[in-house]
Structure formats: C-alpha cells, structure tokens
Phi, psi and omega in degrees: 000332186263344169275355125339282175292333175301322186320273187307343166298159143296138173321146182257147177267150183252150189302340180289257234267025154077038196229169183292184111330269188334311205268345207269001172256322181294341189264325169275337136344282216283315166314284195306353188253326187289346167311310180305320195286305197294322169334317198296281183301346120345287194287325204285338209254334190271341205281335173288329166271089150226292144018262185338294189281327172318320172314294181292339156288321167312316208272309179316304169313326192279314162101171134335127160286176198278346193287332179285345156263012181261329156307342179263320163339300177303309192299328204272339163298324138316323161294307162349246177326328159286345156319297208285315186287324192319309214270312167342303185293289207273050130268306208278346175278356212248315171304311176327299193284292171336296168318282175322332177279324162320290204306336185274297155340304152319297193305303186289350176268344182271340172291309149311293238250334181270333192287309168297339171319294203286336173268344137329305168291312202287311168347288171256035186260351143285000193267300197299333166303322179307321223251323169304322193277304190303325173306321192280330186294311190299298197271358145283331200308136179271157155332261218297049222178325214262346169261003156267185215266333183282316193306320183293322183291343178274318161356280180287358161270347199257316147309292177302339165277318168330300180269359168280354163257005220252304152332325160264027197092355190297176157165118184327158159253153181280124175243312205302131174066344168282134159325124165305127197231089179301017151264004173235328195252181152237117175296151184240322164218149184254108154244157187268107185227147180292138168069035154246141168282173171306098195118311220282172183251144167301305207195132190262121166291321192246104162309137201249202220165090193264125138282110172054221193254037175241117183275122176274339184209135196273139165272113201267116202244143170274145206235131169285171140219134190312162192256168188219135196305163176289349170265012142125346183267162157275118183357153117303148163290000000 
C-alpha cells in the first residue's frame, strides 16, 4: 500500500523552469546542445577561407606576371605619346595664335599712325591758305616799310608757323630748275619762253607742299614749251 501511494504522487515542477523533475534533464541536454549546433556552422566557413586566404597570399608573393607588365608598359607608353602630341597641338596653336596677335597689334598701331597722319594733313591743309596770305602780303610790302617794329613782328609770326608745321612734317616742294613732274606739280600755263626746254617749269604760281612722302598740295607751276617753227618743227639749235 505505501508503495502504492509513492506511486501515485505526482511529479512536483520545479519552481525555476516550471517542469517536472522527469522532463528537466532532458530540456537541459537540449539547452546545452544549442550552443554546439549553433557554433557548427562558424567554425565549417572559417575553417573553408583558410585555402582562400592562403591562395591569395601565394599569389601577393608571386607579384604580376611578366606578361601583364609588359601590356601595362605598352599602355602607358601610349598615353605617353599621345600626351606628348597632345602638348605639341596646343604649342603650335599657342604659338600661331601669339604671332597673329603681334600681327594685329602691329596693323593697328600702322593704322592708328596713318589716321593721325591724315588728320594732321586735313589741318594743315587748312592751315596752309593762311601761310599762303602771309607770303603775298610779306612780297607786296613796300621797302621803306620793311624796317619798322610791327612789319618785323608780322615776320616772326610767319617764321614760327613755318617751323611748327615744318614740325609736323611739312616741307615745300621743289620747282626752281625742275622738270614738270605731274605727280607734285600743276601746270597752269604752257609758254613759249626763250632758253627754256620743253617740261622746265618758268616759274611757281602757288607754292606745293608735301606731308611726309604724301603730297597734300601740288605746286601750281608756268610750264616751258619749245618754241616751234610755222610748219609746226622745232628750231635748229
């Protein structure tokens, strides 16, 4: 009877995990086991890259084949040389383009110098009817005239415009003993005068008048012309 009734109690649970006796060795087994399982897969993935990295240490040691540096050689000598054309192209355009900029740079200073040039002539060529009044005034001038103190002072105004255009380039043209040369002079009359050639100039009505090697005003000159027998020849000498 009392082994009976031992029988028949029930397992008591234990107050930790809320389990029998009975069932309580097997559930700590099973705890105890999952660390191993989970582990299990860790160790199998460190133990498979161990190869791998060995491989790769094998090869880091070995260096580059040789065949892979000589293709890397060939590229960069390629880049090379196209560098090198490359730095070339934009000299010789760097040069171009300097030389074109002097040449512009030139033109417009030759440009600049003819325009003040040309506005200078249109000046004194307005200048010039004054200085034209003064000669004639000076070569009417009676004598007995020519010794007072105002007349000398009209002189010396006719000499100071004289050298400030003289300054700016001005300078007669020559007529006295010269051949009419229709790119300085103009004729105004063709006479028949003894112990002239034929072309010589007689004589200058106007004085002409060269800027630099540009004549702004021609010299209006009397022109000889030989004299010719009544059928139309020329003298003997």
């Amino acid at each position: 009877m009392a082994a009976e009734r031992q029988e028949s109690v029930p397992a008591e649970a234990t107050p930790q995990t809320g389990m029998t006796a009975e069932e309580t060795p097997a559930a700590s087994v099973t705890q105890a086991a999952r660390p191993v399982a989970a582990e299990t897969p860790a160790a199998s993935v460190t133990q498979a890259a161990r190869p791998v990295a060995a491989e790769t240490a094998t090869v880091e040691a070995e260096g580059p084949k040789p065949e892979n540096l000589e293709a890397e050689l060939e590229r960069l000598r390629r880049e090379l040389e196209a560098a090198r054309a490359q730095a070339a192209e934009y000299l010789d355009g760097w040069q171009r383009t300097q030389a074109e900029f002097a040449n512009y740079r030139k033109r417009q200073e030759a440009e600049f110098l003819e325009r003040v040039r040309l506005n200078n002539a249109v000046l004194i060529a307005r200048i010039l009817p004054v200085l034209d009044d003064l000669e004639r005034a000076i070569q009417t001038l009676p004598p007995g005239l020519q010794s007072l103190t105002w007349v000398e002072g009209v002189f010396l105004i006719k000499r100071k415009l004289e050298v400030i255009l003289e300054a700016e380039g001005l300078k007669p043209i020559e007529t006295a003993g010269k051949s009419f040369d229709p790119l300085y002079h103009e004729a105004v009359t063709y006479e028949d005068v003894p112990g002239y050639e034929e072309g010589q100039i007689i004589g200058e009505v106007q004085r002409g008048y060269m800027l630099g090697d540009r004549v702004i005003r021609p010299a209006l000159v009397r022109v000889a012309r030989a004299n010719r027998m009544p059928d139309g020849s020329h003298p003997s000498p």
